[in-house]
PALUM-377627 format. One record per residue (C-alpha): residue number from 1; x, y, z; residue in one letter. Coordinates in steps of 0.05 Angstrom, whole numbers, plus 32768, in hexadecimal, padded with zeros to 4 digits. Layout:
     k      x      y      z   r
   NUM      X      Y      Z   a
...
//
This chain:
     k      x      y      z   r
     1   8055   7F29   7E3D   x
     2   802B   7F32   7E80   x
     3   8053   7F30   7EBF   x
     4   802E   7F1E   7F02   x
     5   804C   7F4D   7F31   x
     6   8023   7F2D   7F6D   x
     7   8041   7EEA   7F50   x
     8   8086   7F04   7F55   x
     9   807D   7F26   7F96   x
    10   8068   7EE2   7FBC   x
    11   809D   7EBB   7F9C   x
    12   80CD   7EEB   7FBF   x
    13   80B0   7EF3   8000   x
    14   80AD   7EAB   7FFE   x
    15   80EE   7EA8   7FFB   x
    16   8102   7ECC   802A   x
    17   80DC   7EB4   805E   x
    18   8102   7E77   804E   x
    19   8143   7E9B   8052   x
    20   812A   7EC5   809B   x
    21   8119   7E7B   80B8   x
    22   8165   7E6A   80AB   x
    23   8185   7EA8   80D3   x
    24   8190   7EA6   811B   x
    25   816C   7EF0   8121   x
    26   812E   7F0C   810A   x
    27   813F   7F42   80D4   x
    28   812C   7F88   80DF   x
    29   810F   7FBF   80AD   x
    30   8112   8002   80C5   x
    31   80F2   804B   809D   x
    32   8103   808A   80A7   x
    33   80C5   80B4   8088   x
    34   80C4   80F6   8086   x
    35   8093   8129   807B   x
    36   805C   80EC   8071   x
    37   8027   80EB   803C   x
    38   7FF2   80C9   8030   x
    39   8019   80A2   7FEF   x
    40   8058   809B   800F   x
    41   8033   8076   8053   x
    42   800D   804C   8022   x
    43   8057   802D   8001   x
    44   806C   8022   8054   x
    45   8034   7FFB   805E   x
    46   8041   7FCD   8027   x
    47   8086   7FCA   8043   x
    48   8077   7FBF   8082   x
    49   8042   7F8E   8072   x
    50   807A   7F6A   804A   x
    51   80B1   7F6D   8082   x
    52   8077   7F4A   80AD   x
    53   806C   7F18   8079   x
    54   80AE   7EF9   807C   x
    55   80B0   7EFC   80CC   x
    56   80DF   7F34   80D2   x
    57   80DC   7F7B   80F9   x
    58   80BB   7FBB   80E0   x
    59   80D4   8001   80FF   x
    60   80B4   803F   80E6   x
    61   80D5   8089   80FD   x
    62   80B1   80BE   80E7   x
    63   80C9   8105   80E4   x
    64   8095   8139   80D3   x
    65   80CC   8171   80C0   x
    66   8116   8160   8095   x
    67   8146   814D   80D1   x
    68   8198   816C   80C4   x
    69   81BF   8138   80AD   x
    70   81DF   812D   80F1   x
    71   819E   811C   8111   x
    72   818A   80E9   80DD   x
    73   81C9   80C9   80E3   x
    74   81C8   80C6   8126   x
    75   8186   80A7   8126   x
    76   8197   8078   80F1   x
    77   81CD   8062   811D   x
    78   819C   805E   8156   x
    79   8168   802D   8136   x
    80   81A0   7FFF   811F   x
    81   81C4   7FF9   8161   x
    82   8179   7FE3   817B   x
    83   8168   7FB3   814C   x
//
């Protein structure tokens, strides 16, 4: 059995730009990446490219060195109270 990922991956960003017409806000996608590479900035730009397909918001935080915990919560904590 073949499955067509790019098939399945339509249907659901169909979908949900269906769904994102429906809300009364535009829904927001934040990242934290840290320590970027090359393959881990290629799999945000699919989901950012995706977040921007269904008409929502993409946020992207980078961090080049591993924050404490208290300063990634606090930032997490941050970025939602914006968005």
């Amino acid at each position: 059995m073949k499955i067509n990922g790019k098939e399945i991956a339509n249907y659901i960003i169909n979908h949900l730009s269906k769904e994102v017409k429906k809300l009364r806000r535009k829904p927001a996608f934040a990242v934290f990446l840290v320590k970027p590479s090359d393959e881990n900035i290629s799999f945000v730009k699919a989901k950012e490219k995706a977040t921007k397909a269904i008409n929502g918001s993409f946020h992207l935080i980078r961090a080049n060195t591993v924050p404490t915990f208290e300063k990634f919560a606090n930032k997490i904590k941050r970025t939602s109270e914006d968005h």
